[in-house]
N, C-alpha and C positions, 0 to 999 in steps of 0.2 A: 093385334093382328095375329101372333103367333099362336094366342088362346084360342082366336076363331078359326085356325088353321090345322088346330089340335081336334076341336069341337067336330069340325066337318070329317076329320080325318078318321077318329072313332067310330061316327057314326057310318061308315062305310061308302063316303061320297069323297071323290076326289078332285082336288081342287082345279083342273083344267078342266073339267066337264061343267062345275061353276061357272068358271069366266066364261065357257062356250054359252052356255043356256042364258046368261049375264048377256053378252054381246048378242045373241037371238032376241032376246025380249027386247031387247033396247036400240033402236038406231041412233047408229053409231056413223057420224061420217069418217071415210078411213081417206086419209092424203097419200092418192097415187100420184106416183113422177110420171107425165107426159113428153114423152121424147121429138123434138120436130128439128126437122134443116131450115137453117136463114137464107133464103134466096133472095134474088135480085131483083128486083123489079125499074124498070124506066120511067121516072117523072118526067113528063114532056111538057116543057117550058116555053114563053113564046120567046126567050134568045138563044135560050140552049139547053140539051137533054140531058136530065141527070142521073145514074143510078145509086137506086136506096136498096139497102136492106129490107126485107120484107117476110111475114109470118104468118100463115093463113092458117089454122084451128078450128075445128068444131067438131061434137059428139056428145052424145049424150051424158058424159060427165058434166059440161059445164049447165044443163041443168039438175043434176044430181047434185052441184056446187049451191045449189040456189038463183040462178041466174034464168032469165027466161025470155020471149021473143017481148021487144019493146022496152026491155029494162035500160037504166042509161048505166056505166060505169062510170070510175074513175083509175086512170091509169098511171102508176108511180113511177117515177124512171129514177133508177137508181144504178148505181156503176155493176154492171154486169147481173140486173136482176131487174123484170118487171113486176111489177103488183099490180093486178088487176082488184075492183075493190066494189061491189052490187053501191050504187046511190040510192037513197031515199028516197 
C-alpha cells in the first residue's frame, strides 16, 4: 500500500483524486441515515380502539436500496432497531 502510494505520488497523481475517479467509475451504494417521527395511529377494534405506533416512508432511496413496486420484504424486529430485508 505505501509502495502504491509512493508510486502514484511521484508520478504527479494525488491520491484523493484516485479514490474520487475510483468512486466515479464504480457504483458505490453509500448508507444514508433517514430521519422520520413515530406517530400514532388508531386500530379500531370491534370491543375497543387502540393506539399503535406507526411509520410511514417512502422516496426514491428505497429503490436506489434495490427494492421495487411488488417486491415482498422481510421485517426484523429487534429491541430498538428494524431491518427491513428484499425477499427472494
Amino acid at each position: 500500500m505505501v509502495r502504491a502510494k509512493n508510486m502514484l505520488t511521484a508520478a504527479g497523481i494525488s491520491i484523493s483524486r484516485c479514490f474520487f475517479n475510483l468512486a466515479k467509475s464504480v457504483s458505490i451504494m453509500t448508507y444514508k441515515t433517514r430521519k422520520t417521527k413515530i406517530q400514532t395511529k388508531t386500530a379500531y377494534r370491534k370491543w375497543s380502539n387502540k393506539q399503535v405506533p406507526w411509520i410511514s416512508f417512502a422516496g426514491i432511496y428505497i429503490q436506489e436500496a434495490g427494492f421495487k413496486d411488488g417486491d415482498t420484504c422481510e421485517i426484523k424486529v429487534r429491541r430498538n432497531q428494524l431491518v427491513i430485508t428484499k425477499r427472494k
